[in-house]
Short mmCIF file of the C-alpha atoms (twelve columns), coordinates in Angstrom:
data_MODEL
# 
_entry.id   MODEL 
# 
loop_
_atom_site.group_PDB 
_atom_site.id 
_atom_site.type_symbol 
_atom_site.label_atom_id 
_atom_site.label_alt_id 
_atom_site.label_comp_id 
_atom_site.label_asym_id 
_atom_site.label_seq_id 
_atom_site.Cartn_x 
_atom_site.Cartn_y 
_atom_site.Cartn_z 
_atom_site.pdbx_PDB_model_num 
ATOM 1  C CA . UNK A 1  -59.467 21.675 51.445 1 
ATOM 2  C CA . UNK A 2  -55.653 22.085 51.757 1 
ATOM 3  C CA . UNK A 3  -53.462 19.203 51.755 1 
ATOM 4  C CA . UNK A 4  -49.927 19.332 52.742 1 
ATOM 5  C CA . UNK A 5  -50.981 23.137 52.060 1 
ATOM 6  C CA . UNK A 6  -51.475 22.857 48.445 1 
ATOM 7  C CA . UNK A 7  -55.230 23.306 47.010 1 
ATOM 8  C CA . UNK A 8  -57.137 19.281 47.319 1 
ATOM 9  C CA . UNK A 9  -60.146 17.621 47.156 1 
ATOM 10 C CA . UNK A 10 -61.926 14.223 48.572 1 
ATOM 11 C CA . UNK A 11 -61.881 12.403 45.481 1 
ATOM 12 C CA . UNK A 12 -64.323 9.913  47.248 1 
ATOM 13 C CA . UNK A 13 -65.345 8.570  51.381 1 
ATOM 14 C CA . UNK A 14 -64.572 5.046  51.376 1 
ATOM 15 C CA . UNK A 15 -67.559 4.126  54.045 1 
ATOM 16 C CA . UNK A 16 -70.176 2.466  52.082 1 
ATOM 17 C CA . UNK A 17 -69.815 -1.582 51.155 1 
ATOM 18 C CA . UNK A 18 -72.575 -1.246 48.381 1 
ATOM 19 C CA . UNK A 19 -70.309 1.600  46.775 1 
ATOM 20 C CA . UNK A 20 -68.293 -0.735 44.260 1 
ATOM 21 C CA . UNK A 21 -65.269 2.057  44.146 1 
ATOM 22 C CA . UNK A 22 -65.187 1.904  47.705 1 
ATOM 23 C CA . UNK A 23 -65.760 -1.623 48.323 1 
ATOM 24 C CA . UNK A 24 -61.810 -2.635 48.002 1 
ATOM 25 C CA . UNK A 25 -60.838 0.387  50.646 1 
ATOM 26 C CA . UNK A 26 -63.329 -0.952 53.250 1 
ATOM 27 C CA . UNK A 27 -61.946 -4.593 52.449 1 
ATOM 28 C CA . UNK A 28 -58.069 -3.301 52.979 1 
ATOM 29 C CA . UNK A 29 -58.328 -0.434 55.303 1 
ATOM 30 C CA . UNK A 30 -61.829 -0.295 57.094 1 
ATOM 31 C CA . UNK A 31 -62.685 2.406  54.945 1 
ATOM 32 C CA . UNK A 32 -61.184 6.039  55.073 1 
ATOM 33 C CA . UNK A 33 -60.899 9.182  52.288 1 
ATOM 34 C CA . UNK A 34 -59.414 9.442  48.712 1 
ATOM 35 C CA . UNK A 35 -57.774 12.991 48.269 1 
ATOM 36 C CA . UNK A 36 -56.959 14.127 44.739 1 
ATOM 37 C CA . UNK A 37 -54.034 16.452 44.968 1 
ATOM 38 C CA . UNK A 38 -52.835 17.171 41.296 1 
ATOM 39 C CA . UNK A 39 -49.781 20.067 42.416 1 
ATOM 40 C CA . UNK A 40 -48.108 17.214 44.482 1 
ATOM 41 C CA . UNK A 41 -49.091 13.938 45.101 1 
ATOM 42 C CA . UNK A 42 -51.624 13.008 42.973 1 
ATOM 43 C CA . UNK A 43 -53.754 10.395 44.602 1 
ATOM 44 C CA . UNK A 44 -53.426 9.699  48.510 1 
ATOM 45 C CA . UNK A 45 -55.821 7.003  49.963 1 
ATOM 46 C CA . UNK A 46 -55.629 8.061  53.966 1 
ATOM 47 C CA . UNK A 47 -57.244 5.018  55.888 1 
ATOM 48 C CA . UNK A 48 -60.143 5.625  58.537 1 
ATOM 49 C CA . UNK A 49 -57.508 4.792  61.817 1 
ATOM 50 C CA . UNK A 50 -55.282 7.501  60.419 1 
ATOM 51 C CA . UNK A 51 -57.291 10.140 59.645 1 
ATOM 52 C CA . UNK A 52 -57.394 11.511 63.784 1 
ATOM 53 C CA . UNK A 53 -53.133 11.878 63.361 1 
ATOM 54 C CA . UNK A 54 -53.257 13.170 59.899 1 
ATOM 55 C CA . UNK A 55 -51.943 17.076 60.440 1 
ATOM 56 C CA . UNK A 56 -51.745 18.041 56.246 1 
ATOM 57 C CA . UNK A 57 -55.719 17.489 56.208 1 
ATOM 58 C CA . UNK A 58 -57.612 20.827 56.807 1 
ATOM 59 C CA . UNK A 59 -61.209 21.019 55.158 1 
ATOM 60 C CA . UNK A 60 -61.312 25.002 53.641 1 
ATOM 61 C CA . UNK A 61 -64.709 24.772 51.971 1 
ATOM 62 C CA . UNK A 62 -66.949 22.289 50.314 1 
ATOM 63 C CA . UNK A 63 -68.483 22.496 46.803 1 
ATOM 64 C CA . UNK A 64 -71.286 23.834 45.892 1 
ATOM 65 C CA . UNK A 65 -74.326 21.303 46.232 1 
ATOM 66 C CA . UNK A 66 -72.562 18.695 48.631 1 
ATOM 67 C CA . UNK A 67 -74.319 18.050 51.735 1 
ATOM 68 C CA . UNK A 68 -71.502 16.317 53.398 1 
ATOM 69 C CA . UNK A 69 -68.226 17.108 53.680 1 
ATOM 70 C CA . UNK A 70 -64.845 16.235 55.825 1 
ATOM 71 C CA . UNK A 71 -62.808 17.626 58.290 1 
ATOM 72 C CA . UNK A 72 -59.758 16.310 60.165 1 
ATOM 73 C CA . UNK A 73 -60.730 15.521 63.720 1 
# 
């Protein structure tokens, strides 16, 4: 995926309240995505209501193996 058109991945989907690492992000935000951008920002938690205006979101590919994946909407 690109993000802010640097290389990024979804560290983690914050949609499960069993998922312990997720648990807080459901709690704060009703959920949403984790992307790991290491050339820019680093960590960027974008919540589930913002994810529909987010424009620097654009899903590329998806790893090998991974049945799900994300895509700005």
């Amino acid at each position: 995926m690109l993000f802010h058109g640097n290389p990024a991945e979804i560290e983690f989907v914050a949609s499960d309240a069993n998922d312990l690492q997720a648990e807080w992000y459901i709690e704060q935000f009703g959920g949403g995505v984790m992307v790991l951008d290491p050339r820019v920002s680093g960590r960027t938690f974008i919540s589930a209501n913002d994810l529909p205006e987010y424009e620097d979101l654009e899903f590329v590919s998806r790893a090998e193996g991974h049945k799900t994946c994300y895509r700005n909407l």
